[in-house]
N, C-alpha and C positions, 0 to 999 in steps of 0.2 A: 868705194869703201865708206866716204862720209857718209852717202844714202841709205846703207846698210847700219852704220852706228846711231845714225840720227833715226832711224824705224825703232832699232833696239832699245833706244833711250826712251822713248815718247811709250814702248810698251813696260817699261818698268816701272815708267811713272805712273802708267794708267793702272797697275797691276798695285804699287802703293795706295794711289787714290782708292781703287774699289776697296781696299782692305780698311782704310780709314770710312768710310761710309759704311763697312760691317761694322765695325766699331759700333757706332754710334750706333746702328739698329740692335747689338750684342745689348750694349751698353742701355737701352731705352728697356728692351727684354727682361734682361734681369732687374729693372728695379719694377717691371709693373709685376715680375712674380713675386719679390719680396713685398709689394703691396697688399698682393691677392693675400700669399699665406699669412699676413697680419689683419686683414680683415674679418668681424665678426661673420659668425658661423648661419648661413642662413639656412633654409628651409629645403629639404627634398625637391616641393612642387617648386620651389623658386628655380634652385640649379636646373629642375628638367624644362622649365620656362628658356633656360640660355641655352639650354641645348638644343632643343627645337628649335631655336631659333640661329641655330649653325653659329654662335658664338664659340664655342666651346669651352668646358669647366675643368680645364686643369689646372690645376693645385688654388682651386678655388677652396673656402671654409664651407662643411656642410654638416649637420648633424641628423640624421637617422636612427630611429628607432626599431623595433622588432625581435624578433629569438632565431638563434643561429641554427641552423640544419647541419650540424656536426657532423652526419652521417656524407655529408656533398663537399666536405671540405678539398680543394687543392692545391695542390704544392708545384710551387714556381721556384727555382733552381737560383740560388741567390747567393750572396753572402752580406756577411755584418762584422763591422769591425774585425776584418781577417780570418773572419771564420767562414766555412763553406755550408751550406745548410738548403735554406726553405722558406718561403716565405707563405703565409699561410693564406690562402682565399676561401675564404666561406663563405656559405649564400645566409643572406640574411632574409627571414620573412615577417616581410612587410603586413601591419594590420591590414592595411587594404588588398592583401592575398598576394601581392604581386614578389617580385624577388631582387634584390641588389645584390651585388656579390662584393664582400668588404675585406682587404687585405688587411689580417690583424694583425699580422706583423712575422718575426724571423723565430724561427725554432731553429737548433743544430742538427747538421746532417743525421745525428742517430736518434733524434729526438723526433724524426717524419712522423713514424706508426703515431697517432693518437693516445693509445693506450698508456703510453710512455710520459702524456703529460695530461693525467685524466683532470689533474686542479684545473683547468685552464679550461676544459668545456664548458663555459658557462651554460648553467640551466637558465630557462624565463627571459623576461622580457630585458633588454637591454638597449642602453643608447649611445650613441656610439657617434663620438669627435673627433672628423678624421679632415683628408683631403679631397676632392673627387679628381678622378683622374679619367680622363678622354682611353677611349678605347682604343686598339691598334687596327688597322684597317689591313693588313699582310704583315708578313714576316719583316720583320725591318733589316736585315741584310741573308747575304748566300751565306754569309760565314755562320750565323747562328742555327743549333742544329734545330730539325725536326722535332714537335714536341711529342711524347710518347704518353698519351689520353692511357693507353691501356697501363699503364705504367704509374700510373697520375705523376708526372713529370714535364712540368712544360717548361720551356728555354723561353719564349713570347707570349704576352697577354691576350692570347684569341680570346674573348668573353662568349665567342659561341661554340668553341670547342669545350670551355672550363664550364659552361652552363648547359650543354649536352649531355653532359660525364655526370654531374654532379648530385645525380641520383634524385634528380626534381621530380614533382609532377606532371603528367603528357600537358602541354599546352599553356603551361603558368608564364607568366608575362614576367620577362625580365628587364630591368631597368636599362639603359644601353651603355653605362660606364659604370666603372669604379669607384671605392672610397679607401681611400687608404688610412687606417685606422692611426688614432693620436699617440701619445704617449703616455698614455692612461695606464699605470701596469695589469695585468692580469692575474688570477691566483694563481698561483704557485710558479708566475714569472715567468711563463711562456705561453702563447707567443710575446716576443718582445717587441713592443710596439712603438709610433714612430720613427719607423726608418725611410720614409720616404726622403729620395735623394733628385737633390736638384743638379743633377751632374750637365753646366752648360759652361765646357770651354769657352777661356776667350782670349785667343793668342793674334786677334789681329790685331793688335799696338807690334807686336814684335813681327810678324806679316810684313806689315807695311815700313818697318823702317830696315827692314831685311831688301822687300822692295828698293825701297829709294838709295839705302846703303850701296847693293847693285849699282843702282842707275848713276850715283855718286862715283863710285869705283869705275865704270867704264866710261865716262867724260875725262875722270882723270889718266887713265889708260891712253885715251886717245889724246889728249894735249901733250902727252910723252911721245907718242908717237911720234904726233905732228914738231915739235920742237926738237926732236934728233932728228929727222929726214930734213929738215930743212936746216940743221947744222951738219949735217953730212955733204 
């Protein structure tokens, strides 16, 4: 029995310790994004400089210019402040021909169809202060559904299913990530923009002393033990 209490203890502790070591990597994470998103806004060729170079640019500052292909917009299943709606991706085209596709931000679920918020199409040229955000490489879990291209509804950021769909040119060269547009308003107030959300739990302080509480609790358990059996 002691062999068995003394294995249980040593893994409750170890099971605290790793949770404080997330800590402090949660804890280094989050301040290097709030760094990223206060740093000035650099350059297209810059951010595809980090990406090529397998850094990766999310929630880096980047500013891009170009006119939007209103006709390739798509819609990613979202909400905003309690409301269920949309988020809008449209491909922007780049003077040098190629394509970025920039999420401008949240319409309401009845507000999808285009037609519904014609102020907001911008016509011409536009430049646009947003975030860049890394691509998704697969569905990020089973639980999330199937996205429905023919429906234009997608549940996950595939950028080569939303740049399939998006009614481009055969063969146009698209950037390999995201921008997710600022907080710039738009006319007539949709899309609504900067809603990009830094949603990164960080519950390993309470983890780890959940952990060690455990491991606290079962030394004290068995000093009870041992103190009645041997007043018994």
């Amino acid at each position: 029995m002691l062999i068995v209490l003394a294995c249980a203890f040593f893994i409750l502790m170890a099971l605290g310790t790793w949770q404080v070591y997330r800590l402090q990597w949660k804890e280094g994470l989050l301040a290097d994004i709030d760094a990223r998103t206060k740093a000035q806004p650099v350059t297209l060729a810059e951010m595809e400089r980090r990406f090529a170079e397998g850094a990766g640019v999310e929630y880096w500052p980047v500013e891009v210019t170009g006119t939007f292909h209103h006709a390739g917009e798509r819609h990613f299943f979202s909400t905003w402040k309690g409301q269920s709606g949309f988020n809008v991706y449209t491909p922007l085209m780049l003077d040098d021909g190629r394509v970025i596709i920039v999420n401008r931000g949240f319409v309401p679920y009845d507000r999808k169809d285009a037609a519904t918020r014609a102020d907001g199409q911008v016509a011409g040229p536009v430049e646009i202060a947003g975030l860049a955000r890394d691509p998704l490489r697969e569905k990020p879990s089973f639980m999330v559904p199937e996205n429905e291209p023919g429906k234009n509804v997608f549940y996950w950021k595939d950028i080569a299913a939303m740049s399939a769909t998006a009614n481009l040119p055969r063969g146009i060269e698209i950037v390999p990530f995201f921008v997710d547009a600022g907080g710039a308003p738009n006319p007539g107030g949709l899309p609504v923009g900067g809603v990009t959300l830094i949603d990164l739990p960080n519950n390993h302080l309470q983890y780890a002393v959940t952990w060690y509480g455990l491991a606290a609790a079962l030394v004290g358990v068995a000093l009870f033990r041992f103190r009645r059996g041997r007043a018994a």
